[in-house]
C-alpha positions as CSV (number, residue, x, y, z in Angstrom):
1,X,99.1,17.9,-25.3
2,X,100.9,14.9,-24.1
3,X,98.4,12.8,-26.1
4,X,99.0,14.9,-28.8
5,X,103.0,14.5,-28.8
6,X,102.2,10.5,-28.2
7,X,100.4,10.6,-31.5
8,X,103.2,12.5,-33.3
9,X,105.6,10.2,-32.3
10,X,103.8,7.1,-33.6
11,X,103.3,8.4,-36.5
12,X,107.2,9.0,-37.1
13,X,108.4,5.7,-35.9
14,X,105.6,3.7,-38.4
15,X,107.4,6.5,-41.3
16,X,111.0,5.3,-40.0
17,X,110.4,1.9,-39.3
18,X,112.0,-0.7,-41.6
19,X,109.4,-2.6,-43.7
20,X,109.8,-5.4,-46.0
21,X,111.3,-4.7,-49.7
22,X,108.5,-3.1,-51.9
23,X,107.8,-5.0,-55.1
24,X,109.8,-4.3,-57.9
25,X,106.9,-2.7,-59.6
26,X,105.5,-0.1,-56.9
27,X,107.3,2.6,-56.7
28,X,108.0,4.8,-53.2
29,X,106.4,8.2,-52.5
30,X,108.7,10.4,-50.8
31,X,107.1,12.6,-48.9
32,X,108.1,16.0,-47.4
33,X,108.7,16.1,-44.0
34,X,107.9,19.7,-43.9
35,X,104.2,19.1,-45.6
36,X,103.1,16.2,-43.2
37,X,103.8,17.7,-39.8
38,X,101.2,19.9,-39.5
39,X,98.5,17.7,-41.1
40,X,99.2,15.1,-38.7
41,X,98.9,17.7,-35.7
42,X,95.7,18.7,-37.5
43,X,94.1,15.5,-37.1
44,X,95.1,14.9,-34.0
45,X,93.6,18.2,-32.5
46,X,90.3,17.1,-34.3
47,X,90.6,13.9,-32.7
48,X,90.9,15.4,-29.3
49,X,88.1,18.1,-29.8
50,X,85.7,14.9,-31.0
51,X,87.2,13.3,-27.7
52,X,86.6,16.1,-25.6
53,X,82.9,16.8,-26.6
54,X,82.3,12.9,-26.0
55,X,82.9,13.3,-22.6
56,X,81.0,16.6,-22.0
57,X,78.1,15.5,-23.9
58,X,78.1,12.5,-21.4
59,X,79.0,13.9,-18.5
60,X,76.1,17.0,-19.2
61,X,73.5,14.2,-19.8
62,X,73.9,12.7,-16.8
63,X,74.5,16.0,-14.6
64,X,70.7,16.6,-15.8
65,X,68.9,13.4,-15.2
66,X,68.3,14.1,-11.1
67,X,67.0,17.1,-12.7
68,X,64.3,15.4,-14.5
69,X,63.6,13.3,-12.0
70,X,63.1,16.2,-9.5
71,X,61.4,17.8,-12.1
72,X,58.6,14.8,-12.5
73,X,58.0,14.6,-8.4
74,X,56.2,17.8,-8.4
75,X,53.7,16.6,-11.0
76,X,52.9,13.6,-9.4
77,X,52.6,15.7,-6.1
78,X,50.1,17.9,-7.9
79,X,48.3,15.1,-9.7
80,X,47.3,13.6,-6.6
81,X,46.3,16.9,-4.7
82,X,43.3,17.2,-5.7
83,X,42.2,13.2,-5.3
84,X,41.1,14.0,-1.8
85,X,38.1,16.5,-3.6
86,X,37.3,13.5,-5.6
87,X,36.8,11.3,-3.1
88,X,35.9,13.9,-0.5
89,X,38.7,13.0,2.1
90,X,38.5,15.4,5.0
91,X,41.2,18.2,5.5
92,X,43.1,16.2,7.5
93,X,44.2,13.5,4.8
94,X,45.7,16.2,2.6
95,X,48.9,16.8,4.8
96,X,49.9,13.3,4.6
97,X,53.4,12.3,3.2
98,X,53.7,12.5,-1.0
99,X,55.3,8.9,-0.2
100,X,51.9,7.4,-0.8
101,X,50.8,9.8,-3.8
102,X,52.2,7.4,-6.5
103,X,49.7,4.5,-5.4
104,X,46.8,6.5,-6.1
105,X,48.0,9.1,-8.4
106,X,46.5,6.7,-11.8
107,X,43.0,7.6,-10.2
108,X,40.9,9.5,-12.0
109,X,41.9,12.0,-14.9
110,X,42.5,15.7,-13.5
111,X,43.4,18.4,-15.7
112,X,46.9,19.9,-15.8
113,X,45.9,23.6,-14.3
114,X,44.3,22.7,-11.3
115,X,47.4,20.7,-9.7
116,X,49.1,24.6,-9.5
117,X,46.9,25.7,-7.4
118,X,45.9,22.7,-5.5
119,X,49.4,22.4,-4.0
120,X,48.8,23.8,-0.8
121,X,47.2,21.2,1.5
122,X,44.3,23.6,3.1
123,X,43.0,24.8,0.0
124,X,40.3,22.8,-1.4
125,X,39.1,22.4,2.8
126,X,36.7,25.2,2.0
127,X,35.0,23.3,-0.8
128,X,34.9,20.1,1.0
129,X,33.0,22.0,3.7
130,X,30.7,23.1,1.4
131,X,30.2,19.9,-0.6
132,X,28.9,18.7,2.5
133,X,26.7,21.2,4.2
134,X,24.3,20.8,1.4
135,X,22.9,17.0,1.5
136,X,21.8,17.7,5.2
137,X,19.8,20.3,4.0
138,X,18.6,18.5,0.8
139,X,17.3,16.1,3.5
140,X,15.8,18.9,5.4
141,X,13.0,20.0,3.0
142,X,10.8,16.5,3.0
143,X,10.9,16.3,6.7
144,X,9.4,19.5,6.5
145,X,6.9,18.5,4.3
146,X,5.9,15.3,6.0
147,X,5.6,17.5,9.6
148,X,3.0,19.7,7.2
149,X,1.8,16.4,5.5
150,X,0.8,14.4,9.4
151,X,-0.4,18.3,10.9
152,X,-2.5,18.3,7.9
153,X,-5.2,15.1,8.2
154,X,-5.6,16.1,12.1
155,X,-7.0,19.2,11.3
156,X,-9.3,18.0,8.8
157,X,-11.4,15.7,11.2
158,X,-11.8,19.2,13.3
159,X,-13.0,21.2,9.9
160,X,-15.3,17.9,9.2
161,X,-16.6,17.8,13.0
162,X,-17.6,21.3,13.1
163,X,-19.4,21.1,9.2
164,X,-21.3,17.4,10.3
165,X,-24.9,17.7,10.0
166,X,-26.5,15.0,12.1
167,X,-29.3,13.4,9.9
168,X,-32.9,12.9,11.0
169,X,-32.6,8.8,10.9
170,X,-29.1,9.4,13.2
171,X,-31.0,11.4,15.9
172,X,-34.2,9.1,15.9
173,X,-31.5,6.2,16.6
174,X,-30.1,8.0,19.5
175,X,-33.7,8.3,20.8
176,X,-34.8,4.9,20.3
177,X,-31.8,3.6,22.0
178,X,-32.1,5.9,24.6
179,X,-35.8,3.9,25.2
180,X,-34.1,1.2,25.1
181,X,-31.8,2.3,27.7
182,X,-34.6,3.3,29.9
183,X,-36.9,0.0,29.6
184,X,-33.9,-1.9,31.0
185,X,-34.1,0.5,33.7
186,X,-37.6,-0.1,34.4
187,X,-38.4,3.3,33.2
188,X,-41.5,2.9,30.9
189,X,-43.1,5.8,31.1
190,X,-39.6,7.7,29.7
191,X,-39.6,5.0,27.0
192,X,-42.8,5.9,25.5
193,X,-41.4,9.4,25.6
194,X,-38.7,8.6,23.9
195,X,-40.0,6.3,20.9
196,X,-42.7,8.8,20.6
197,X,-40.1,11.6,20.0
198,X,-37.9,9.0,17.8
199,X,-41.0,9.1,15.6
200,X,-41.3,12.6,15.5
201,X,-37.9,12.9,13.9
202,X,-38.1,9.8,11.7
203,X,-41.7,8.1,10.9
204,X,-40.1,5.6,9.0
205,X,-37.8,4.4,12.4
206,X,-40.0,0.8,12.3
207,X,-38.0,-0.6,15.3
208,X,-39.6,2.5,17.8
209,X,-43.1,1.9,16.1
210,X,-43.1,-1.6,17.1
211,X,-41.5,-1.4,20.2
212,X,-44.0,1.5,20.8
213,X,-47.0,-0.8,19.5
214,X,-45.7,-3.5,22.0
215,X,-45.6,-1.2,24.7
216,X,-49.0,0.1,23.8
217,X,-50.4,-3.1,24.1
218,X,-49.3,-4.1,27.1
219,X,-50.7,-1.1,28.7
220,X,-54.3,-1.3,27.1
221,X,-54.1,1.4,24.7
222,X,-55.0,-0.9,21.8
223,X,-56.4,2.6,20.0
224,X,-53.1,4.2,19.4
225,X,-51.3,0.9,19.1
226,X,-53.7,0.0,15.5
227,X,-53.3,4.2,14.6
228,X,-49.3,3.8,14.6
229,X,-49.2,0.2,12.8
230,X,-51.9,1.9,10.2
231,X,-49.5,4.5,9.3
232,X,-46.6,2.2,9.6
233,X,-48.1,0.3,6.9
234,X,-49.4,3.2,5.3
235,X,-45.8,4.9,5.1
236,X,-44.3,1.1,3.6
237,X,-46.9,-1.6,2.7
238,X,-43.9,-4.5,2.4
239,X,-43.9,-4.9,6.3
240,X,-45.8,-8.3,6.8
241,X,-44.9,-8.5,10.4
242,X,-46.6,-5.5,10.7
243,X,-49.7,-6.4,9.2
244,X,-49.7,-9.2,10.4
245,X,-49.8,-7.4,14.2
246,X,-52.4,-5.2,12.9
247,X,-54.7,-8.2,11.4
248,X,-54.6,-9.8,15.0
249,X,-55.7,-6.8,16.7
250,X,-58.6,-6.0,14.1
251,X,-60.0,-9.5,14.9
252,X,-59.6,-9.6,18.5
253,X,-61.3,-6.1,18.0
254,X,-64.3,-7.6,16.2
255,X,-63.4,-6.7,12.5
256,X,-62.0,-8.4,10.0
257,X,-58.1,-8.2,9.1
258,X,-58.3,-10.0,5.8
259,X,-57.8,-6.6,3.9
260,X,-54.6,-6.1,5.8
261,X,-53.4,-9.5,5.6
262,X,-53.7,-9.1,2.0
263,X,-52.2,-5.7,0.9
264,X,-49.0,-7.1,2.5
265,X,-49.3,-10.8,0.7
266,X,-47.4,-9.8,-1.7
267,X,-43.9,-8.9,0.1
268,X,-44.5,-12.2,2.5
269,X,-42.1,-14.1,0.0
270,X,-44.1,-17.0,0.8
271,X,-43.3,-16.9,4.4
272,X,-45.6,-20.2,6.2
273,X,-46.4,-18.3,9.1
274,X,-48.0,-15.8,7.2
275,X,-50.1,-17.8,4.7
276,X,-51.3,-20.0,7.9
277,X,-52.7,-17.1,9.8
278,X,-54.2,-15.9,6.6
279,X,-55.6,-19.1,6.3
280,X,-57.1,-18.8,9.6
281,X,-58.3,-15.7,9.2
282,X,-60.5,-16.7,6.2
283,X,-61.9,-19.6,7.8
284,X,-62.8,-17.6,10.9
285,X,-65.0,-15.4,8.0
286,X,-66.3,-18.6,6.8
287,X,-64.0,-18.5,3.4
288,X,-63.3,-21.9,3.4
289,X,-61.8,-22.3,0.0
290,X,-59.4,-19.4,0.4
291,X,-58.7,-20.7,3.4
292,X,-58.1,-24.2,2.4
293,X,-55.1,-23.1,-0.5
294,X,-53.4,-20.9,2.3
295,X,-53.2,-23.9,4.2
296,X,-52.0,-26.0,1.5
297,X,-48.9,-23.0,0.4
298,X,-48.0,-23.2,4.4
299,X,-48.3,-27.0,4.5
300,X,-45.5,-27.3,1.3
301,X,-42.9,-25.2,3.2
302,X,-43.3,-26.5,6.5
303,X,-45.5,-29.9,6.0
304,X,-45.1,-31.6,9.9
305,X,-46.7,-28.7,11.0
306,X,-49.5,-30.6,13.2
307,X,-51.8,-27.8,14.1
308,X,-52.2,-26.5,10.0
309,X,-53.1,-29.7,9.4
310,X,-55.7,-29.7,11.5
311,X,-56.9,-26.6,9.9
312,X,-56.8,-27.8,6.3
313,X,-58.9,-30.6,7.7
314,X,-61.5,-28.3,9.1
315,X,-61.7,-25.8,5.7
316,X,-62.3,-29.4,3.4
317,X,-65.1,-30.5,5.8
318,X,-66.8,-27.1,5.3
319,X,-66.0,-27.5,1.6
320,X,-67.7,-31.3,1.8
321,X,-64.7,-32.7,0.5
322,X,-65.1,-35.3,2.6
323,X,-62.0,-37.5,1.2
324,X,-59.0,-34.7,1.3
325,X,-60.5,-33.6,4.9
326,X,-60.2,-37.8,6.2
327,X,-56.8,-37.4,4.9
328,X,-55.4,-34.0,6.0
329,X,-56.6,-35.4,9.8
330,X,-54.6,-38.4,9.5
331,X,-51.7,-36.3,8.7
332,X,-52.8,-34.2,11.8
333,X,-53.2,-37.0,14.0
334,X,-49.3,-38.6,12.6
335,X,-47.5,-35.0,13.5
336,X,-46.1,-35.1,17.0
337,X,-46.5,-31.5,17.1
338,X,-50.3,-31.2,18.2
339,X,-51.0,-31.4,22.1
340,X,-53.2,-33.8,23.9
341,X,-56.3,-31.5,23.8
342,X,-55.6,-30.9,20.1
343,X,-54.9,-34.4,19.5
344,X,-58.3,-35.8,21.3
345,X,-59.8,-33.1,18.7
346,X,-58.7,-34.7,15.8
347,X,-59.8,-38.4,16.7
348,X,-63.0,-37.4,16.9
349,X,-63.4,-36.0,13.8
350,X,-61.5,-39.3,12.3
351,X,-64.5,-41.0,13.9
352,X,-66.9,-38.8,12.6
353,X,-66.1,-38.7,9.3
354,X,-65.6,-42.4,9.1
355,X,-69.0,-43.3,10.0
């Protein structure tokens, strides 16, 4: 009210103060003193309501700002609840101050309804336990399968051992080298057993037939030693080692081993050894020209051979081809692989045949 009765009395002093002579053409206004009292004290109680709700509207606006601010701390609280589920922090971190919640509240977007009921610091513990329980047993199944996986291949061998069937060419293998086994032992009586019985089980086993043959041999049973290279050769004609052992014994034995020799020419691949002693068993049946061209096939694959010379030399005198047979001595006589015996042999048919 004071301000009020301070604004009443302005307003009368600037109506009663003296002022400088109006013009002589505007004319006063005379006003009544009854009518402008209460418009003035009008005004001025609008004045002090406008005044008045100023300061409240001021003083009400900042009475509510802590408010809002309190009001925001929650939702930054809650916002950053649930960041430990995110990043699976254990239980523990949960508790820790709000302080640090503003740093790492941006992370992530979370919706608005789980930060409610998030709020207490225990909650999501459960479903960080069970988040991770389940990669250790994710992990669990393959090691499973790989135990299953490595018990697996060592019970197949077992399955395999007991179906094997051990083949007639394996078992006459494990009695040839048990003959073997016994020979070094001085034990030949148990290796003829044994090669005998590796036959049995495989006719085709050539290494006990010629071990057997040699054997044979060397005990005088030259019978059965020609019976088993007979069937040998009988059972597979391309063994020309084998005929060739056979063709030795039919002539030492008084026939001829030319039919051997030459049912097995054919798989010799034109060995020199064996066109030689083919050679020389056609001369010793007096077939001189056949034997002269085995000569010559052994002479082009091994030509210092001293001795076939020699040979070649004998089969062209028998043939009268006097010339060739001068020559194929030289060659014998040149060759530093005949001995002196051999050698003598030779010059005397170079002085022969020269006179």
């Amino acid at each position: 009210m004071s301000l009020i009765n301070k604004m009443l009395q302005d307003l009368d002093k600037r109506g009663s103060a003296p002022g400088e002579a109006a013009p002589a053409d505007v004319k006063s206004v005379v006003y009544d003193e009854g009518r402008l009292r209460p418009l003035a004290i009008a005004g001025a109680v609008a004045v002090g309501l406008a005044v008045a709700a100023g300061a409240a509207f001021i003083l009400t606006k900042r009475a509510r700002a802590p408010d809002a601010v309190t009001a925001r701390a929650p939702e930054q609280v809650t916002q950053m609840s649930p960041t430990p589920l995110v990043e699976q922090i254990p239980p523990e971190v949960v508790d820790e101050p709000a302080a640090a919640a503003p740093e790492s509240a941006p992370v992530g977007s979370i919706e608005p309804e789980k930060p409610a009921a998030a709020k207490a610091g225990k909650a999501p513990t459960p479903e960080m336990t069970i988040t991770k329980k389940p990669a250790p047993k994710a992990e669990k199944p393959p090691v499973k399968a790989a135990v299953a996986a490595a018990a697996t291949p060592k019970m197949a061998p077992a399955a395999s051992a007991a179906g094997l069937q051990i083949t007639p060419r394996q078992r006459a293998e494990t009695e040839y080298r048990r003959a073997l086994a016994s020979l070094q032992e001085g034990r030949t009586s148990e290796a003829v057993s044994a090669l005998e019985q590796a036959l049995r089980i495989d006719s085709r086993h050539e290494a006990a037939r010629q071990t057997l043959v040699g054997l044979l041999m060397e005990s005088g049973r030259r019978g059965e030693a020609m019976h088993l290279l007979q069937t040998g050769l009988i059972l597979d004609p391309r063994q020309p080692a084998m005929a060739m052992l056979l063709a030795r014994l039919q002539i030492e034995g008084g026939t001829s081993g030319i039919e051997t020799l030459m049912r097995a020419l054919p798989y010799a691949n034109g060995d020199p050894e064996y066109h030689a002693f083919l050679a020389g068993a056609l001369a010793h049946d007096d077939r001189h020209r056949e034997a002269a061209e085995q000569y010559q096939a052994a002479l082009r694959k091994a030509p210092a051979n001293g001795v076939w010379w020699m040979g070649l030399g004998l089969s062209l005198q028998a043939e009268k081809r006097m010339p060739e047979a001068v020559a194929a001595f030289t060659r014998a006589k040149e060759s530093t692989s005949l001995t002196p015996q051999l050698r003598a042999f030779v010059e005397r048919k170079l002085q022969a045949l020269s006179n």
